[in-house]
N, C-alpha and C positions, 0 to 999 in steps of 0.2 A: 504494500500500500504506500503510493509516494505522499508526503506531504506539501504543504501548500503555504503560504503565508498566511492565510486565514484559520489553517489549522494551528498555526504559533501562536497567534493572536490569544487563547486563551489560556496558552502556557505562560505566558508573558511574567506575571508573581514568581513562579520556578526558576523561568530565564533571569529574570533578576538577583535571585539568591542565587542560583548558582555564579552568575558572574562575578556579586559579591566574593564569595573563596575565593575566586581567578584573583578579583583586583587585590585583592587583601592578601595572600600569597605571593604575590608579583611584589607585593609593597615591602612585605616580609625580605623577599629575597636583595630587592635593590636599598632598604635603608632599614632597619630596626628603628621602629618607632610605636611605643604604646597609643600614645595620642593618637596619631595617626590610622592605625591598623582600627582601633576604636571608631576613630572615626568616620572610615570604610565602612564597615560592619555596620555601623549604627544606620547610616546613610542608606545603605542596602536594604534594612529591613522595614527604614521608611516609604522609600519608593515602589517596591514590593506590597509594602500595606496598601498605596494608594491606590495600585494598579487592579489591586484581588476588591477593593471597594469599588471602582468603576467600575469592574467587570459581572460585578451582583448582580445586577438588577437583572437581564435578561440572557446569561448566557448560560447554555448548556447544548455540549458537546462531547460527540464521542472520540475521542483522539487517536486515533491507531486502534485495535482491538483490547489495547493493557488500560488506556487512563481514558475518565470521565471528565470534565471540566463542568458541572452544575452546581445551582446555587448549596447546594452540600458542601460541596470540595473548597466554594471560595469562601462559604462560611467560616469553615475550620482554615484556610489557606489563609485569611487575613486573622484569626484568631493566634494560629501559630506564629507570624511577622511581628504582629503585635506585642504577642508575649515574650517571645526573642528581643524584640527590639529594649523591651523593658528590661528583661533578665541581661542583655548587655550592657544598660545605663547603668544601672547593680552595680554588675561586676567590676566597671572602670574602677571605683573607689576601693574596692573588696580587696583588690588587687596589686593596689598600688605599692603596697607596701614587701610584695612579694620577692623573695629575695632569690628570685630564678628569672630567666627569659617569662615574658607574659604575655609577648603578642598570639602566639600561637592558640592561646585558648581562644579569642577570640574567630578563628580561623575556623575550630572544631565546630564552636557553635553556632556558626553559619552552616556544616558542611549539616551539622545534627540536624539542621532547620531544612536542609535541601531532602535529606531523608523521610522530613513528619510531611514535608507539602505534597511530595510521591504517594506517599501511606492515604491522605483523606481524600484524595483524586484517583485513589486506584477500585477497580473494580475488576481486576483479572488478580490469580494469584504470584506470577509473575513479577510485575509490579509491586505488590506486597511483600514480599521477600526484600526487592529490590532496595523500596524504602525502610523496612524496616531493619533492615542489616547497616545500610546506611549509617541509620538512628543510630543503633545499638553503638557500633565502632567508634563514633565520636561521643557518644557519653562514656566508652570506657577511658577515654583518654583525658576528658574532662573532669572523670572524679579523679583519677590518679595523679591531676594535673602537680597538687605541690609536692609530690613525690621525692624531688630531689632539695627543696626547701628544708634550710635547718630547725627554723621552727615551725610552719604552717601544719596544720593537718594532724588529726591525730592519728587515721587510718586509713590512709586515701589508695596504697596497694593492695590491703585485705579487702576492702571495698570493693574495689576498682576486679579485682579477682575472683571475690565472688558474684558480681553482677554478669561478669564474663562467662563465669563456668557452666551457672543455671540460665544466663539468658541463650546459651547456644544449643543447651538442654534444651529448653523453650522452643527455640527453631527449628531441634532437630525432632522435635513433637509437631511439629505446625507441618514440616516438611514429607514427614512419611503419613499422615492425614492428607496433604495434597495428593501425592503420588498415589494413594488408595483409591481416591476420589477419581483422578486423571487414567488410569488400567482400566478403573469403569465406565468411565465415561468421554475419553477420550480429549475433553475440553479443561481449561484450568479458570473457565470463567466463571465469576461467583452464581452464576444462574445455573452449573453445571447438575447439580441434584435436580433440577426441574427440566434441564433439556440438555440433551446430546449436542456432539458437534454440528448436525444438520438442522438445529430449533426442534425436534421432535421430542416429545418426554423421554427420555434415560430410564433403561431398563434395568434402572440399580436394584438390588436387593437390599431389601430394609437391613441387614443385619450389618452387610457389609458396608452402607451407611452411616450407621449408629458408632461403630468403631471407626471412620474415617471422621468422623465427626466430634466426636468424643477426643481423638487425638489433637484436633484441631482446638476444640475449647480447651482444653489443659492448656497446650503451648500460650493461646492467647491469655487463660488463669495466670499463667505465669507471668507475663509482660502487664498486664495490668495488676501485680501481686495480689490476686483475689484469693481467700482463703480455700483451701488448705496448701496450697501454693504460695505461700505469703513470707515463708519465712527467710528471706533474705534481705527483705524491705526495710525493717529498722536496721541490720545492719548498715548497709548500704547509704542509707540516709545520713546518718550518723555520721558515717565515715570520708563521707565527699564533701568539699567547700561546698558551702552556700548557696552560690550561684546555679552550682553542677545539682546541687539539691531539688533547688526551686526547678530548672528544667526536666530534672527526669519525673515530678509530680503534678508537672500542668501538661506542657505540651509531649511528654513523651505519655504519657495518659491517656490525651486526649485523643492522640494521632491513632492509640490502638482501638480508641471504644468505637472511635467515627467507622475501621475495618471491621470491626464487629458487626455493629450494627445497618451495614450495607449488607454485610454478609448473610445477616440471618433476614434481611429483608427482602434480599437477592434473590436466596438460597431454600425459602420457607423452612429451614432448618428444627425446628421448634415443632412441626408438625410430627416428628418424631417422638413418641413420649418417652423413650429412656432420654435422650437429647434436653426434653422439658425438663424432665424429674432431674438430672446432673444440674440444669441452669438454677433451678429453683432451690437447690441444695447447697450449690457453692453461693447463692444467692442468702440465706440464710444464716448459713456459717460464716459468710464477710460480716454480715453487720452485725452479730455476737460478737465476733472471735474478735473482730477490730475494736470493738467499744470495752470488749471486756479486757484486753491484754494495757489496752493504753491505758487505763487505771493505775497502773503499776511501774508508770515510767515517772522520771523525772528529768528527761530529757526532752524537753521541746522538739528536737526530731525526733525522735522518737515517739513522740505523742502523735505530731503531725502523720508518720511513716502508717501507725495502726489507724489513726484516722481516715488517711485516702482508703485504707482496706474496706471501711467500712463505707465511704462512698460511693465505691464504685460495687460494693452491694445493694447502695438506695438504685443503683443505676441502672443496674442487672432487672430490679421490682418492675421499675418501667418498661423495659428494655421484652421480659416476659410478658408484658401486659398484651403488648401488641400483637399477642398469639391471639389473646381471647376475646380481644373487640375490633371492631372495626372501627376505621377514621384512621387521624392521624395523631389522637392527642396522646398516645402511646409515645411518640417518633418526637412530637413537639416538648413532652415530659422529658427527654434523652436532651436534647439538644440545649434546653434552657438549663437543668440542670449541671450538663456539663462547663457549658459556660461560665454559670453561674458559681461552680468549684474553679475553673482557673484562676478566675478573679479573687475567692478567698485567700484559697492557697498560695497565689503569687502574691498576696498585701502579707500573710502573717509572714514568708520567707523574706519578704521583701525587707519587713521591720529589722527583722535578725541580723540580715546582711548590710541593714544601714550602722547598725551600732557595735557590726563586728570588722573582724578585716580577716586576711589571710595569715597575721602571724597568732592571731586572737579570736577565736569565736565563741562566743558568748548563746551557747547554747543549753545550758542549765534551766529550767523553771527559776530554780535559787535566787538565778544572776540579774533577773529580772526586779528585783523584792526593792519597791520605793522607786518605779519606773514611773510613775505618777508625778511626784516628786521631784522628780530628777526631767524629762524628757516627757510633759503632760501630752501634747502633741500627736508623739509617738505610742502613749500609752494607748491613748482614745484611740488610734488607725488600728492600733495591735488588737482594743479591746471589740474595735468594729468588725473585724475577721473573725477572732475567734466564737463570738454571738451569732454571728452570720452561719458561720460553720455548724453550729450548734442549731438553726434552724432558727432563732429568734427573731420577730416582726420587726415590719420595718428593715428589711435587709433583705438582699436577694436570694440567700441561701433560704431566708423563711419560705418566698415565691418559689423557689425550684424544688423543693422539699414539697411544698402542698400539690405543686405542678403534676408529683411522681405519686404521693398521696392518691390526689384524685384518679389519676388515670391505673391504678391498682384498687380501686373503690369500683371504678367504670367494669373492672374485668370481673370484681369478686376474688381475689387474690387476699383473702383473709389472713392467712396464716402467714405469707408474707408478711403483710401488712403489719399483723403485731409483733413479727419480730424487727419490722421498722422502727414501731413506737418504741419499746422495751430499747434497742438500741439507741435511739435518741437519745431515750430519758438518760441513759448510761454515760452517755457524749456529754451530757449537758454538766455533768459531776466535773470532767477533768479538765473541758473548757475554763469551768467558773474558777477551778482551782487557779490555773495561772494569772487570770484575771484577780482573785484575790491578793495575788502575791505581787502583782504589779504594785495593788492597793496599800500596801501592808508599810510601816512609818521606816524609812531607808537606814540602812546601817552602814556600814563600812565595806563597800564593794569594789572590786576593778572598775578604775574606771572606763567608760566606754570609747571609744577610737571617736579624736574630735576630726568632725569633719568639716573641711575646708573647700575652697570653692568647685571642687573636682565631684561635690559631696549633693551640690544645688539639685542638677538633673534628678539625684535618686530618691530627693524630696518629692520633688516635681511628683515622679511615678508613685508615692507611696499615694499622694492628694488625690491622683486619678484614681487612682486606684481603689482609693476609700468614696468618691465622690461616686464613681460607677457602682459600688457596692447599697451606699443609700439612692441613687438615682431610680434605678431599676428594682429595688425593693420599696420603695414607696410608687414610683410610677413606670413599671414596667413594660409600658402597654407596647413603646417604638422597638422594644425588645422581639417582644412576642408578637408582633406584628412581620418581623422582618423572620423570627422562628416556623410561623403560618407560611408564611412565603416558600418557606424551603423544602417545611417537611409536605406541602403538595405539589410541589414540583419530585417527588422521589416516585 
């Protein structure tokens, strides 16, 4: 199939990131320059934003028989730019004080971005692989990045090593489920359980199905650390700078739910009931297993690490809904929600990495105690996220929480559902805790890295950040307007 310039036309966000790494490499090789390489990169993922917002409104296209170009793809396409562009504002100051080469990280997380925009525009599994190894390879390098730093980090090669071992696990689960899939059916296109290479229905055997299926949600369990596949997430978290933290929890997340949930839309996947009954199990065990382990942490990543577990459980509840009613608000409960977790998630990581840096991170609950007191500002953005997270009104987590609610109400997903509430109510303890402790009259603490004019931008993003969290939780309506849009166009 040759291409066209019209057919570029909606890669344009892609071609822009990718040229990013080009420029930012090229820049790397002919001068070392932080500011600089920074401010490639940043550049890159602004123009890229604008391009994936133009292209909204009316486009969808089939690219070659691997990528989709639809209001989906530039949804998450400008979601991901966006998030990047901010986790590199971050990082400028995080970084600064880094006592190794430092352009280079910003290099990965470009290349990491060129992997997630592949991942939400794919609809073959080709392409999926493609992007998703992408991903993979440049967050291993990103958490291990202080690696050779005498003080940053306190475990960025055990990290960096075990995110490597089990995520290639991961793949080589996702990969031999493809190949099952593809001897049966001869196609690797996510419609391939419903039709053969020639459009005609595929004479699959339900069984041999279930187990190419089955292998496929584990690998994808594992990449999104859905319980019982979870255990490497607080390590990992923990053990990677900040920056590397905050992107493997938003957009490496996001890039997997949005292949998900093409997939089982693609695929009617879910008509299978061992298929259902596995979704609804690991579905249940996330938002226990996440609300109840993070009780017991006292590490902020750590807290956050069992918390996504348990989100991307609330996600899974919507994500099942869509088996058992019809419409789209099954599809629009996925997408506001997920949204609506980048957004927390990148303000709490966001706070950490303002008042941290790379030879110091201030990742204690402890460390926070009289944050009130000290940095009122930051305690309020901190205190806005973690309320939000916890599902409280007026915030947008409250709207995508009721979002996923309802449309599990819509299906009759009962037992879901209360092990929704129960987990919440459970969230709602270890949230308050750190919020407590912010509260709590300050004592004798490290102090926090003063930030200086390199420091302004990542204000800038925590205000968005906080400002889009109450916007869309008091008036979400230009949200879920533009969520309508999308999820009937699929």
């Amino acid at each position: 199939m040759n291409m066209t310039i019209t057919d570029l036309i909606p890669l344009s966000p892609l071609l822009v990131v990718t040229a990013t790494v080009v420029l930012a490499m090229l820049g790397i090789a002919w001068r070392r320059s932080y500011s600089l390489t920074a401010t490639i990169t940043i550049s890159g993922f602004l123009v890229a934003t604008i391009v994936a917002a133009l292209l909204l409104p009316e486009t969808r296209q089939q690219v070659t028989p691997l990528m989709i170009v639809d209001s989906l793809s530039l949804l998450f396409t400008l979601t991901s730019c966006v998030a990047a562009l901010f986790i590199a504002i971050l990082a400028y100051p995080y970084l600064q004080e880094l006592d190794d080469q430092r352009e280079e990280y910003f290099l990965l997380l470009a290349l990491a971005t060129v992997g997630a925009v592949v991942m939400v525009s794919s609809n073959h599994f080709v392409t999926t692989v493609l992007g998703l190894e992408t991903l993979s390879m440049s967050l291993y390098g990103m958490i291990a990045y202080p690696l050779h730093s005498q003080v940053a980090g306190k475990y960025p090669l055990e990290a960096s090593v075990k995110y490597l071992v089990l995520s290639a696990a991961a793949s080589a689960f996702i990969l031999f489920g493809v190949a099952l899939i593809y001897a049966a059916t001869g196609t690797l296109t996510f419609a391939s359980l419903q039709q053969g290479p020639d459009g005609v229905i595929a004479p699959l055997d339900p069984m041999f199905a279930v187990v190419a299926l089955t292998m496929v949600a584990v690998g994808i369990g594992f990449k999104l650390s859905l319980a019982p596949f979870h255990l490497w997430t607080p390590d990992v978290y923990e053990g990677a700078p900040l920056p590397s933290t905050a992107y493997l929890a938003t957009i490496g997340k996001a890039a997997m739910f949005v292949v998900l949930l093409r997939y089982v839309e693609a695929s009617d996947a879910l008509a299978y009931p061992a298929v259902l009954s596995l979704f609804t199990f690991i579905a249940i065990l996330s938002m226990l297993a996440g609300n109840l382990l993070a009780l017991m942490q006292d590490n902020l990543k750590r807290i956050l690490a069992y918390s996504s577990i348990a989100h991307m459980g609330y996600l899974l509840v919507a994500l099942i809904a869509g088996y058992y009613a019809s419409g789209t608000l099954s599809v629009e409960a996925v997408l506001f929600y997920l949204l609506a977790y980048v957004v927390m998630t990148l303000g709490a990581f966001g706070v950490a990495s303002v008042v941290s840096s790379s030879a110091k991170e201030f990742d204690v609950i402890h460390d926070y105690r009289g944050l009130f007191w000290r940095e009122p500002w930051l305690a309020a953005i901190m205190t806005g996220m973690l309320l939000s997270l916890a599902g409280i009104p007026l915030t947008v987590g409250f709207i995508g929480k009721f979002y996923v609610f309802f449309a599990g109400v819509e299906s009759g997903l009962w037992l879901l559902l209360a092990a929704m509430v129960i987990g919440s109510g459970i969230g709602l303890y270890y949230y308050l805790r750190i919020v407590y402790r912010m509260l709590m009259p300050e004592k004798d603490r490290d102090p926090f890295r003063e930030g200086g004019v390199e420091s302004l931008s990542s204000y800038g993003v925590l205000v968005l950040l906080f400002v889009m969290l109450i916007l869309f939780g008091v008036y979400p309506t230009p949200l879920v307007t533009l969520i309508e849009s999308t999820s009937a166009g699929l």
